[in-house]
N, C-alpha and C positions, 0 to 999 in steps of 0.2 A: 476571640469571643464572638457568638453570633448573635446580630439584635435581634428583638420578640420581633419584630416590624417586619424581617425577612422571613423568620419563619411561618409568621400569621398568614405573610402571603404565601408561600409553599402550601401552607394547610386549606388556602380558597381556590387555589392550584388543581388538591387532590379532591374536593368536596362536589359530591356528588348528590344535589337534592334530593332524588328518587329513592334513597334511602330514610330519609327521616320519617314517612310515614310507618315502614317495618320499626325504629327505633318508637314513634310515639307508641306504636300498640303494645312496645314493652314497658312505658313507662321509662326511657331512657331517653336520656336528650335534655333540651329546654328550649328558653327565648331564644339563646345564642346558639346556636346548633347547626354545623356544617355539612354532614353526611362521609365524615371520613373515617372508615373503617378501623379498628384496633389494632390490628393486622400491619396497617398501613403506617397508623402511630407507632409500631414497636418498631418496623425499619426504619422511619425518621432519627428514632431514639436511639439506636446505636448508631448512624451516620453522626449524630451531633454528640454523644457524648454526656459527660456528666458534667452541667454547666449552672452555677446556685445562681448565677446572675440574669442568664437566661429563663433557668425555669420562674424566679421571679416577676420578670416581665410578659411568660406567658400565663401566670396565673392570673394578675393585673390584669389582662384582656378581659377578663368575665366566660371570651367562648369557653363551649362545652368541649372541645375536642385540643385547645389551648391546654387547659388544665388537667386533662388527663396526661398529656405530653409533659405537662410541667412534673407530675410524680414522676413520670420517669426519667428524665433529663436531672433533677435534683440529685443535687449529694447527700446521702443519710447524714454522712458526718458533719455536716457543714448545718442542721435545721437543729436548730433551740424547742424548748416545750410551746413559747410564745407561737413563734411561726405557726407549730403543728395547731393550737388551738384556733390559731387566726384561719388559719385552714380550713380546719372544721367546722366553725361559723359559717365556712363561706359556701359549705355542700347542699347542691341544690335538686340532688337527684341519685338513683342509688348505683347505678354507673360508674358516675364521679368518685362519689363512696368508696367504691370498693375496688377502682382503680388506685385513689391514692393511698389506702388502707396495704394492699397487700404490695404495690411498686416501693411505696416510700415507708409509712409509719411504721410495719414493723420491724423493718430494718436498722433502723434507731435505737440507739439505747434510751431513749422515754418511751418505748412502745408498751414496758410493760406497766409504767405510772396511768400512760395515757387511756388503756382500754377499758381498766373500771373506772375511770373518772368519768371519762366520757359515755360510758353506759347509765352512768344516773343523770344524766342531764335529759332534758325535758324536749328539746328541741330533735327532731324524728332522724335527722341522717345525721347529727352527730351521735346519738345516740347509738343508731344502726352503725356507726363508725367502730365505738368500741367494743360493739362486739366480733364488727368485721375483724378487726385487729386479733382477737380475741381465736378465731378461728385461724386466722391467717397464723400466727403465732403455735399453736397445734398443731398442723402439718405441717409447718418447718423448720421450726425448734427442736432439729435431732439431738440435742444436749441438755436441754434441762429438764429435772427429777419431778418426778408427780407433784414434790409439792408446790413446786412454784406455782400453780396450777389451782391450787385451791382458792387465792383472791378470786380467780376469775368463777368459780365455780359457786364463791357466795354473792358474788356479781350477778349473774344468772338468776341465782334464786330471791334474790333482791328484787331486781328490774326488770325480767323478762314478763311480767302482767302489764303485760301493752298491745292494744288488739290492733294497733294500726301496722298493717302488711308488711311494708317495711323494716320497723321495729322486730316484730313476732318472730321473723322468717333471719333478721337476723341474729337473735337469740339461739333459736331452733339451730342453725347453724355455728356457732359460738358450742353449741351444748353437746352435740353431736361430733364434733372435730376431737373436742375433750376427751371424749366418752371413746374415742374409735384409738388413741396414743398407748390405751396397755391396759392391762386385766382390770387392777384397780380402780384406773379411774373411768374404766368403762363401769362398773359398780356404784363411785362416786354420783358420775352423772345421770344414769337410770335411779340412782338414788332423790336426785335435786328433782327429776322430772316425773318423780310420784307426790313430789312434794307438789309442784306446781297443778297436780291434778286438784288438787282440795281449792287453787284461788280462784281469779275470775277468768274471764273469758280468753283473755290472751295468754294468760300462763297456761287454759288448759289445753289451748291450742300449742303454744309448743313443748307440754307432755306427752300430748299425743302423737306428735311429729317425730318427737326424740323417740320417742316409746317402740313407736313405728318400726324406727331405723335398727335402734341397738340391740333390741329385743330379739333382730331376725339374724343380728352378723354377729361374727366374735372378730372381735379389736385385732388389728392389723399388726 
């Protein structure tokens, strides 16, 4: 077993300041923020393996580049709903979000409880979590039938009126991933995203986005 304490220092080892001003202009990063590439985390993360005690003590830390390491080092099997929620409380950027969305949550079997739960919650990157989930879950879900598909598609039309960036963009993405897995629910989802034209500002931003996208491709 490797402690957080060796790896924290490995990660100020690789950390290179001269990149966090590129991450701040994307809106990635935070307080805690080392400048260690993603690239850089996925080699660490197979050197060390699947370790729940580990990735534990690197979430603990707070850093930003800790917790993205901790989704991947975690075992799907080994994380409870509790954890994943305590998780997602804990998202402080969309980064983070959508590193631990597609390494860890959907790989769990609560990925498909967690993504419309967590789209109605009020709070911005957990919110953005379920539908990260939500997308995540549509490209790589080569097994399950259109309909399993459908919570997530009244999820959408539920919650996707939210004009804050994050939120919107991960709707629009949620809706679009849907809409691109087969005829039908390319239909389905151009269907939700005329719906969302009629609400307000943020549904009708991501009808216009979906609109954009499906309206020009035929489903993969």
């Amino acid at each position: 077993m490797t402690a957080a304490a060796d790896v924290l220092g490995r990660l100020r080892g690789l950390a290179d300041p001269a990149r966090l001003a590129g991450m701040a202009r994307v809106g990635a990063g935070g307080a805690d923020t080392l400048g260690v590439t993603v690239a850089e985390l996925r080699t660490l993360a197979r050197e060390l393996g699947r370790d729940h005690e580990l990735a534990a003590g690197l979430w603990a830390s707070g850093v930003h580049e800790a917790r993205i390491l901790a989704s991947m080092v975690e075992d799907p099997a080994a994380v409870d709903e509790e954890q994943l929620d305590a998780w997602a409380a804990g998202l402080d950027s969309w980064d983070v979000c959508d590193q631990v969305c597609q390494n860890l949550v959907r790989h769990t079997p609560h990925a498909w409880s967690r993504a419309p739960a967590w789209s109605a919650r009020p709070e911005p990157f957990v919110k953005r979590a379920g539908f990260a989930v939500m997308a995540g879950l549509a490209v790589a879900d080569g097994r399950s039938g259109d309909e399993r598909f459908e919570p997530f598609l009244r999820a959408v039309a539920e919650h996707a009126d939210d004009d804050r960036p994050v939120v919107r963009k991960g709707a629009s993405w949620a809706l679009r991933q849907i809409g691109k897995r087969s005829p039908g629910l390319r239909e389905r989802a151009v269907g939700v995203a005329q719906e969302l034209r009629s609400g307000g500002r943020g549904a009708r931003w991501v009808a216009t986005d979906v609109l954009r996208e499906l309206q020009r491709r035929a489903p993969r």
